[in-house]
C-alpha positions, 0 to 999 in steps of 0.5 A: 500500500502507498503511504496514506495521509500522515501527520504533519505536525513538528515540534516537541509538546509544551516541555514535561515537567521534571519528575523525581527519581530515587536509585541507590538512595540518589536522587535524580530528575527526569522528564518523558517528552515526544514529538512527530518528525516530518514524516509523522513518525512519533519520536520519545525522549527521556533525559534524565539529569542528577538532582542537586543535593541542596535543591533536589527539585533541580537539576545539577550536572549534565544529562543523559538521554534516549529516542525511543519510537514504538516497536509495532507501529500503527494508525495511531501512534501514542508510544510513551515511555513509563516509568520503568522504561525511564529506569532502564534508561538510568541503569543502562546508562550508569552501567556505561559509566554516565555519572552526570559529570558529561552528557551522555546519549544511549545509541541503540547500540547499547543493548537497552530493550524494553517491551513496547519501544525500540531505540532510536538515533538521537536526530532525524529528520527534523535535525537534517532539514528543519521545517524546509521543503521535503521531497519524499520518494517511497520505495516498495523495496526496502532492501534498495536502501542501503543499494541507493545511499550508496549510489548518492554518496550518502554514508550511513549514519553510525548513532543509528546502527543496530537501532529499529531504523536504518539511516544514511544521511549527507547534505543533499540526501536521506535515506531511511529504513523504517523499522517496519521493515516493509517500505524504504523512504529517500528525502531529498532537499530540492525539487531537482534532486527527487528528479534525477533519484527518480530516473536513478530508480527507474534505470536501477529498478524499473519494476519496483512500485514508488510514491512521491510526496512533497511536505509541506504540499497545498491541498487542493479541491479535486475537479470533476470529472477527475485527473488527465488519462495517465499517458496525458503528459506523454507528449511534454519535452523530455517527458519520463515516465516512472512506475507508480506504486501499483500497475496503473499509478504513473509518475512522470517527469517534464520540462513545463512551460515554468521548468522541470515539472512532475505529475503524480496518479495514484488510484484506489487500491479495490477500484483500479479505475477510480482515481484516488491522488493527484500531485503536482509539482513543480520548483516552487509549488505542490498542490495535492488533490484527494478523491473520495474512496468509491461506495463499496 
């Protein structure tokens, strides 16, 4: 299945509130924040802080923090970390030697499991682009991934190895194994960048099913009757067309009349004849269009 409608929401919540933590008869400070990346993924974060002894309600010292993402993830993504997670991150971290003389992340590295989430790197998306224009390319070959860094020259980013998410990173581009394990995802910075890995995937790996999205992308009223026929921009100058995410869905690529231009079909799963998502892109606009799902 193509990726649906996400949450788009950035930022951290209004910062949590210290809470109090006894161990071996010390006390620290903790707090449990979380925050959606770009790609709507919720990411959780525990720091904790040594308590200053004359003034226990505040912190003394430098921290040591965690990013957790839910081990099964879902339509709804409410992972928290509970107390005993926040716990395991003080006992795993002080087994490492963190004493609150330096900062210190967890890296997933460090063998801390805990039932319902999974150790992540410290940065992502947010940390990589900001709230800058993203271009997303999805991939329904996830083993293509670490096969695509290669080939953009993006070297894999060591805070993330051996953790639920693959991650290779450089200036221009990011590639991400989520740890569903099912899709793989390239996000690139520019409009010019999504263009050439689309006609580097379609040389590579014709076969292979893509979805592209842009965040933020403007969300427009679908017109009736609906979009063009699929081979509509056949005829463009340097027109290229690249598989979509099933047999129908199209993807091409053009010079427009205002530069480099992409147009995107995407139609229902269960009504291959109905269609279901149109974007247009071009280097300074998205404008996305949403068909209702038929009557069934």
């Amino acid at each position: 299945m193509p990726p649906g409608p996400r949450r788009e929401i950035v930022g951290l919540v209004a910062r949590a509130k210290l809470r109090r933590l006894v161990a071996d008869e010390r006390v620290f400070l903790y707090r449990m924040d979380w925050h959606y990346d770009r790609d709507g993924t919720r990411i959780v974060e525990v720091a904790i802080y040594p308590a200053d002894p004359e003034r226990e309600g505040r912190p003394r010292g430098h921290w040591l923090r965690a990013h957790f993402v839910a081990r099964e993830p879902g339509v709804s993504d409410t992972a928290v970390a509970l107390p005993a997670d926040v716990r395991a991150v003080l006992d795993r971290g002080q087994a490492l030697g963190w004493d609150g003389t330096r900062d210190r992340w967890l890296l997933p590295t460090c063998g801390l499991e805990r039932p319902d989430l999974v150790m992540t790197a410290p940065t992502r998306l947010c940390a990589w682009v900001g709230d800058a224009t993203l271009y997303e390319l999805c991939l329904a070959e996830p083993a293509l991934a670490g096969t695509l860094a290669r080939e953009l020259g993006a070297p894999l980013v060591a805070e993330a190895r051996g953790g639920a998410e693959a991650q290779w990173r450089d200036e221009h581009s990011f590639v991400l194994h989520p740890r569903d394990g099912h899709l793989a995802h390239v996000y690139l910075r520019s409009f010019d960048d999504l263009v050439g890995v689309l006609d580097l995937v379609t040389r590579r790996a014709p076969q292979v099913g893509l979805s592209v999205r842009v965040l933020p992308t403007q969300h427009a009223e679908a017109p009736p009757p609906g979009p063009p026929a699929p081979d509509h921009w056949s005829t463009q100058p340097a027109a290229r067309r690249h598989r979509g995410w099933r047999e129908r869905d199209v993807i091409w690529t053009f010079i427009g009349p205002e530069g480099p231009q992409l147009e995107a079909l995407e139609f229902h799963a269960d009504a291959p004849d109905r269609p279901w998502r149109w974007l247009s892109v071009r280097a300074d606009a998205a404008i996305e269009r949403r068909y209702p799902r038929p009557p069934a």
